[in-house]
C-alpha positions as CSV (number, residue, x, y, z in Angstrom):
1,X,0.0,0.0,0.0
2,X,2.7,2.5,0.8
3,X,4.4,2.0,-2.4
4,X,1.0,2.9,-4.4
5,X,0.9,5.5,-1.9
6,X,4.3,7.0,-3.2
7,X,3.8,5.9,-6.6
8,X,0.7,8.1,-6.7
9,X,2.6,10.8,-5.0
10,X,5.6,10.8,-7.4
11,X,3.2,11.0,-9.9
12,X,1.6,14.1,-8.6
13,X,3.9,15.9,-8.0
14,X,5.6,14.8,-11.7
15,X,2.6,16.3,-13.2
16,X,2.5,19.1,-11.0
17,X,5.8,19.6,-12.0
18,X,5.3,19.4,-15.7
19,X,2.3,21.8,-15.6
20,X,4.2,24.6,-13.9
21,X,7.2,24.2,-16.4
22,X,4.5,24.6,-19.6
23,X,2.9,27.8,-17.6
24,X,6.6,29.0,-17.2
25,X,7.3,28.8,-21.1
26,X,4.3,30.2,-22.0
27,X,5.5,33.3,-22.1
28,X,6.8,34.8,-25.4
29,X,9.9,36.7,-26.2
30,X,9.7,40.3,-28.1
31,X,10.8,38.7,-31.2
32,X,8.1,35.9,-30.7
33,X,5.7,38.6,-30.4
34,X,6.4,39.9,-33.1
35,X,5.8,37.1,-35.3
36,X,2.5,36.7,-33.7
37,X,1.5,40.6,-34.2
38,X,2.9,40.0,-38.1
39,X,0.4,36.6,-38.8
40,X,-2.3,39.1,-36.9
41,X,-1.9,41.7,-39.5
42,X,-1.9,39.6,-41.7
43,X,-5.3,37.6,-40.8
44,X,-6.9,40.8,-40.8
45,X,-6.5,42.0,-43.7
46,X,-7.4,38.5,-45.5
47,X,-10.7,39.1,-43.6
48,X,-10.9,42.3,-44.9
49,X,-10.2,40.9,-48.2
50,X,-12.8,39.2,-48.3
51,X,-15.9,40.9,-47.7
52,X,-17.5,41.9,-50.8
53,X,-17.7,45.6,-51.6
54,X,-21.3,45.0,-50.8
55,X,-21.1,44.1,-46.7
56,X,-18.4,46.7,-46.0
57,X,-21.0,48.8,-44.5
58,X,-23.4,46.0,-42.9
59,X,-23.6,46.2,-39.4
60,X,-25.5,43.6,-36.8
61,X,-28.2,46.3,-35.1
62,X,-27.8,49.9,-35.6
63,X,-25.8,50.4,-32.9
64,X,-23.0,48.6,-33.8
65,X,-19.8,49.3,-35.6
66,X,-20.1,48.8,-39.7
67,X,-17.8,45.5,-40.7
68,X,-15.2,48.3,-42.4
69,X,-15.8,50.1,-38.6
70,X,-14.8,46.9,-36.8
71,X,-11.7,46.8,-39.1
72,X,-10.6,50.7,-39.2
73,X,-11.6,50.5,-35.5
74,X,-8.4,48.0,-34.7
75,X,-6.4,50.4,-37.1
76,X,-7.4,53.6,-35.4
77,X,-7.0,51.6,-32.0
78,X,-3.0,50.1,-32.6
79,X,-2.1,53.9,-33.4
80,X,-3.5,55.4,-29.9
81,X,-2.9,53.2,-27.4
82,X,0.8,53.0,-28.8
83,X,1.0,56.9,-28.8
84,X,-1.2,57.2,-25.6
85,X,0.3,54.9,-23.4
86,X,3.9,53.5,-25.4
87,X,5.0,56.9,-26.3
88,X,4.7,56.6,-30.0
89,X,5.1,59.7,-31.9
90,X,3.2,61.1,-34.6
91,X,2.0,57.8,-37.4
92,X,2.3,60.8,-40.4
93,X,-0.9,59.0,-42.2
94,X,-4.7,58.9,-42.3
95,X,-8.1,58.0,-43.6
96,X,-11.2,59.0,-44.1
97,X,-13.3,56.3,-43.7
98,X,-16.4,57.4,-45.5
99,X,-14.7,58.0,-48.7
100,X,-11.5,54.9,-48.2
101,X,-12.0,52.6,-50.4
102,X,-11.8,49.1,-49.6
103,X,-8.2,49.0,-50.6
104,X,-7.7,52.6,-49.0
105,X,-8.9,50.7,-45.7
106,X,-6.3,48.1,-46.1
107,X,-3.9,50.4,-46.8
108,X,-4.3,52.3,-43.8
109,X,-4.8,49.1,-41.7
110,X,-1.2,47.9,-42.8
111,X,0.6,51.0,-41.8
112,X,-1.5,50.8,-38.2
113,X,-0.2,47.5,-37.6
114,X,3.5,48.7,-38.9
115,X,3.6,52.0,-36.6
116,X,2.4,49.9,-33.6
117,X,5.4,47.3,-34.2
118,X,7.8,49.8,-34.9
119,X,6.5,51.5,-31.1
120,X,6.4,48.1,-29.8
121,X,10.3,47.1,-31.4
122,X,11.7,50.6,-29.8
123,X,10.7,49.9,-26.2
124,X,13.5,48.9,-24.0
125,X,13.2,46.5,-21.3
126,X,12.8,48.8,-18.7
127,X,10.0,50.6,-21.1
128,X,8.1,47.8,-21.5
129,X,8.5,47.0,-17.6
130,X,7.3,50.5,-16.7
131,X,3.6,50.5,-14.8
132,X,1.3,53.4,-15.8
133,X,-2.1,54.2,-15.7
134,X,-4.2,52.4,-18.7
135,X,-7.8,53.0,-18.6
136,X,-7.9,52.7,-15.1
137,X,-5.7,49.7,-14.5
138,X,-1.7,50.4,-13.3
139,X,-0.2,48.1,-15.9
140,X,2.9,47.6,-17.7
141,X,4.2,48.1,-21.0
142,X,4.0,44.7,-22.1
143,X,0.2,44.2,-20.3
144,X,-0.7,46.8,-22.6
145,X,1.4,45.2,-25.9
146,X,-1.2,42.4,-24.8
147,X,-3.9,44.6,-24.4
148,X,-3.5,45.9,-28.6
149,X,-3.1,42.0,-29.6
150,X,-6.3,40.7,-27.7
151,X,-8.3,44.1,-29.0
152,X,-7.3,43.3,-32.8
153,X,-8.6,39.5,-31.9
154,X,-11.8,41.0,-30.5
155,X,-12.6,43.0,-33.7
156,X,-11.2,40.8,-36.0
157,X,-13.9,38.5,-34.4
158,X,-16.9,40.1,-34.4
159,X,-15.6,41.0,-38.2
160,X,-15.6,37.1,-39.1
161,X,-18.8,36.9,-37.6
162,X,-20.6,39.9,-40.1
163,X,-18.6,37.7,-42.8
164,X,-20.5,34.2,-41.9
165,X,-23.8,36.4,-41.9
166,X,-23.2,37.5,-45.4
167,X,-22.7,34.2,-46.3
168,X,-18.8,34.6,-46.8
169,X,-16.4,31.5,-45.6
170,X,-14.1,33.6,-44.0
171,X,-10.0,33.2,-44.4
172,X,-8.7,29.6,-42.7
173,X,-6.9,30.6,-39.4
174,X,-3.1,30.1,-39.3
175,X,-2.0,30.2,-35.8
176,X,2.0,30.7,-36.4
């Protein structure tokens, strides 16, 4: 019995042990980062891509954001929060958004998602370590790096979900 006893224990505390390692390496380098922010630039503007000219301006209840709103939104989005609260200077472009073209729109979305890795790439260590004040929360640098990549996801969500209502198979996601 004790040797099922410490057989069971060993095991525990093997998986215990295994778990905490794979929370450990979780975590992701700047350059990892990166990557990740490049593949979500990417997926974005392949869902952009493909809504048809017709659905760019459909929107769920009139409330809510226009498809092309949810996608400038994440554009508009990278560039203040990195100039608000990563100290990124001036992006030196805009759009209009009532006149932008579909192509204007991904245009303007690239160079969002350019300017916010080029903030992102010029933080030091102790930059991205920094706390500050962020909507409320005291958070660092790198919480707020987060905070762009999960806000692009949301958007670029609820834009995949106005593409399955207009009937569109939207762009196969590619995790890496």
């Amino acid at each position: 019995m004790k040797n099922i006893i410490r057989l069971f224990s060993g095991a525990a505390f093997a998986t215990f042990f295994l778990m905490m390692t794979q929370v450990a390496s979780a975590q992701t380098t700047v350059e990892e980062f990166m990557m990740k922010w490049d593949n979500s630039k990417k997926y974005t503007l392949d869902v952009l891509a493909k809504m048809p000219d017709s659905g760019m301006d459909y929107k769920t209840d009139p409330e809510a954001m226009s498809f092309k709103e949810q996608i400038h939104h994440i554009g508009n989005a990278i560039v203040g929060i990195s100039q608000g609260f990563l100290g990124g200077g001036d992006p030196g472009f805009t759009i209009n958004l009532e006149s932008a073209s579909k192509a204007e729109l991904a245009e303007y979305v690239g160079k969002c998602y350019d300017y916010g890795k080029g903030v992102m790439s010029g933080l030091s260590p102790e930059q991205m370590a920094e706390k500050k004040d962020v909507f409320g929360n005291n958070v660092s640098g790198r919480q707020v790096m987060a905070l762009l990549m999960d806000h692009s996801t949301h958007h670029r969500g609820t834009a995949i979900a106005y593409l399955r209502v207009q009937g569109v198979e939207p762009p196969a996601f590619v995790g890496f």
